[in-house]
N, C-alpha and C positions, 0 to 999 in steps of 0.2 A: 200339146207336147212341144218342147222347146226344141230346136233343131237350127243349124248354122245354114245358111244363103246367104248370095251374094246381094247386093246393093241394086235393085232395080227402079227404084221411085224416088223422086225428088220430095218426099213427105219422107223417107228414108235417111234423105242426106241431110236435110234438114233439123231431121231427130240425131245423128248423131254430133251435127256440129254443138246443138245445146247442151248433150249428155257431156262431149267436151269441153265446154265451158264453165258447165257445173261442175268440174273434179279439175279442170286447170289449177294449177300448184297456186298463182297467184289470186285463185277467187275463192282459196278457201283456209280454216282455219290451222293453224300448226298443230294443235289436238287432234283436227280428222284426217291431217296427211299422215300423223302419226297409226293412227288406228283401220280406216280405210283407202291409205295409197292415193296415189295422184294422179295424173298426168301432166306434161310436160310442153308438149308441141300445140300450138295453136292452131284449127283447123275450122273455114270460117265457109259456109256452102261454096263459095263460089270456086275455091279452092277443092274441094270434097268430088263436088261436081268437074270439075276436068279431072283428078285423080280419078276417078270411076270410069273416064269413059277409057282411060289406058288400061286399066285394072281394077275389076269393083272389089271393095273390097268387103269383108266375111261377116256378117249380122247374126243374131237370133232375134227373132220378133216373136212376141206375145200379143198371137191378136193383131190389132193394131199398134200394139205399143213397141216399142226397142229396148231391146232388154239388156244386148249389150253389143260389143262392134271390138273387129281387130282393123288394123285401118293396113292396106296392102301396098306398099310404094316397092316398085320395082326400077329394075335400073332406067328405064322408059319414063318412069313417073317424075323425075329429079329434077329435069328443067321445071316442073310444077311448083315442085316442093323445094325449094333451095336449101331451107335448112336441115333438110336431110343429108345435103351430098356429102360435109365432113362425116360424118356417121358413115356412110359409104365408101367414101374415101380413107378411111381408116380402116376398116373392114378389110376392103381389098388388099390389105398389106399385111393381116392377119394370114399364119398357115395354120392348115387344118388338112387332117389326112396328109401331111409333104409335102403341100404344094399350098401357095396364094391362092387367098380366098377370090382375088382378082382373077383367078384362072378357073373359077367354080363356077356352078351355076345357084347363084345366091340372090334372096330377095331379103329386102325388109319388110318386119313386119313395124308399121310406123307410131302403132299408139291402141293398146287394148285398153275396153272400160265395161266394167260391168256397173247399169243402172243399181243404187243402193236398196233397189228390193226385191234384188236379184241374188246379191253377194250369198257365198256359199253352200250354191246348189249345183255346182260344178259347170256353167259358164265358159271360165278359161276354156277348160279341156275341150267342150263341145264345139271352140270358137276357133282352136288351134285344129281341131279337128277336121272342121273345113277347110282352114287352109291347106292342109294336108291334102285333101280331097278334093280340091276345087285346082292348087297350083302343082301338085308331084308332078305331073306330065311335061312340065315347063320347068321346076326347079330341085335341085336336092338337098338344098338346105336354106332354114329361115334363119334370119339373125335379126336382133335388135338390141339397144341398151336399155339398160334400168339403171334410175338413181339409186347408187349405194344406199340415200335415205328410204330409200323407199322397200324395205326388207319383203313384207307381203307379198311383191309383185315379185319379188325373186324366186319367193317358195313356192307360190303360185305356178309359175315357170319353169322351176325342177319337177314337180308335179308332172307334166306335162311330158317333160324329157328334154329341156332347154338342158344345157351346160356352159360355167360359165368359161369360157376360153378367152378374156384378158378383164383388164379392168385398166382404166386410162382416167384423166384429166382435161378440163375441156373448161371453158371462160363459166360455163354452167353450174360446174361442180366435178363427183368423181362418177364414174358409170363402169359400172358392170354392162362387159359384151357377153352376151348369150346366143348360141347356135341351136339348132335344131336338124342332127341329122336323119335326113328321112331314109339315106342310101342304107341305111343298118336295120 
């Protein structure tokens, strides 16, 4: 049975930085960004490995194997992750419910992937799921961007209960901001 945990082994973190590399926008073809989504953020162990020990972030494993991963950077994580912080920092200037999101208790969620022979047995959900269950006690809402190209991961994400609340420009491209409230 496939089920969400968080990141406890360095053969963990290790499986996710490959799964990342393998779906990186830049190591793959314009037909399977099309067809199968992307990712965007580079995430390389040694990186992974300090992100985890602030916040692990949310897996399914099969077995031994990694079936898929949400990657969790909270505002704690940031010196880590640098290119997170405009994503952050634009966030926070975002309102939601009346008030800046700088005034909420909001996380990123920094990069989901489902392994390709995993897609379409519901993954996302199980993977949002956790973080649900592993982070509500600390935050009450998730947020991340999606590349406008990248449609799947958006519907995938309304699926879910993401909405998109802005859409910006950035040296990258254009991104859809997605929230997640969990107060509702």
């Amino acid at each position: 049975m496939l089920t969400a945990q968080l990141v406890s082994t360095e053969k963990q973190i290790e499986q996710i930085a490959a799964l990342s590399n393998a779906n990186l926008s830049a190591n793959i073809s314009a037909e399977t960004k099309a067809k199968e989504g992307f990712v965007s953020w580079k995430y390389t162990p040694e990186i992974l490995e300090t992100l985890h020990a602030v916040a692990p972030s949310v897996i399914v494993m099969d077995d031994s194997a990694l079936a898929g991963y949400a990657i969790t950077l909270t505002p704690d994580s940031l010196d880590t992750y640098p290119a997170a912080i405009p994503t952050y920092e634009h966030a926070s200037t975002l309102i939601h419910n009346g008030r800046p999101l700088g005034r909420q208790r909001f996380y990123l969620m920094g990069q989901i992937c489902v392994d390709e022979r995993y897609r379409g047995q519901g993954l996302v959900g199980i993977l949002y799921e956790g973080h649900q269950r592993f982070y509500r006690h600390q935050y009450d809402l998730l947020l991340t961007e999606i590349s406008i190209a990248n449609p799947r991961s958006l519907k995938a994400h309304q699926k879910v209960g993401f909405q998109v609340i802005d859409t910006h420009h950035d040296p990258q491209g254009i991104w859809d901001v997605v929230l997640w409230d969990w107060t509702k």
